[in-house]
N, C-alpha and C positions, 0 to 999 in steps of 0.2 A: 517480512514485508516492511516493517518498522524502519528495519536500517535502508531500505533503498530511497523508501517514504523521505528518509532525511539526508538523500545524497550520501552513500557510505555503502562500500563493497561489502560481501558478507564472506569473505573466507577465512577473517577469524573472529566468532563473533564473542566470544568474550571479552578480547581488546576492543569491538565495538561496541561491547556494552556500556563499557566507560566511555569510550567516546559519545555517544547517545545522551547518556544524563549529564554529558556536558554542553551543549548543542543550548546556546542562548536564544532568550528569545525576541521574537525583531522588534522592534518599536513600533507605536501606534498600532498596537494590538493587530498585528498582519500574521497571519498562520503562516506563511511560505513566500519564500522570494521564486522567482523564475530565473534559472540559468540553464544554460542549453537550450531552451524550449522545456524543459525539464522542472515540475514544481519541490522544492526540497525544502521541506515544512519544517517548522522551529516551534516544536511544544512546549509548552510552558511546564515541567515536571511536576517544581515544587509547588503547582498551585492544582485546587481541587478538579475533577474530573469536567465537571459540571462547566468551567471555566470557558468563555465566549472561543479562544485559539484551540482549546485541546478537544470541544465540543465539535470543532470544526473539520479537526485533525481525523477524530472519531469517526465521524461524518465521512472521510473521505477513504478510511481505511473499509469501513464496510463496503464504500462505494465498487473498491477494488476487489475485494472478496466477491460481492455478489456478482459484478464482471468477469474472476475466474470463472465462477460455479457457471456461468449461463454457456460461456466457451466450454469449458468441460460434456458440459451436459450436450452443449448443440454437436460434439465431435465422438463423443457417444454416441449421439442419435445418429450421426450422419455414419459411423461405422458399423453400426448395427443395421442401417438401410444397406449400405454396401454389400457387407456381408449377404443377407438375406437376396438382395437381386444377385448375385453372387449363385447360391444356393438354387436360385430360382432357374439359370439357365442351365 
């Protein structure tokens, strides 16, 4: 998720690991620019976790996670109803 998070394909991701802890970061403390329509965030590495950009970055990767998990779970639910009306006729 890291590497899409910062605009970067994932089919080899050890070349994109170096590429990643390369990825500077923007001026006047801005977590992400907009291309595409597309947000490609610029973490601050070398600075502590805690830090206003990387706090934000943080912030948005859960955001993402907990948006899988809610689609996973609602496509479970919805195929577990299927199934069972399924079952049912």
């Amino acid at each position: 998720m890291f590497y899409e998070m910062c605009g970067m394909e994932t089919d080899n991701k050890t070349h994109h690991t170096q590429e990643l802890c390369a990825i500077k970061p923007l001026g006047d403390s801005l977590p992400f620019e907009v291309i595409n329509k597309a947000e490609i965030w610029h973490p601050v590495w070398d600075a502590q976790v805690d830090h206003t950009v990387n706090a934000k970055f943080l912030a948005a990767v859960v955001e993402h996670i907990m948006t899988n998990e809610m689609v996973i779970q609602r496509d479970v639910y919805e195929n577990t109803l299927t199934c069972h009306l399924v079952e049912a006729s």
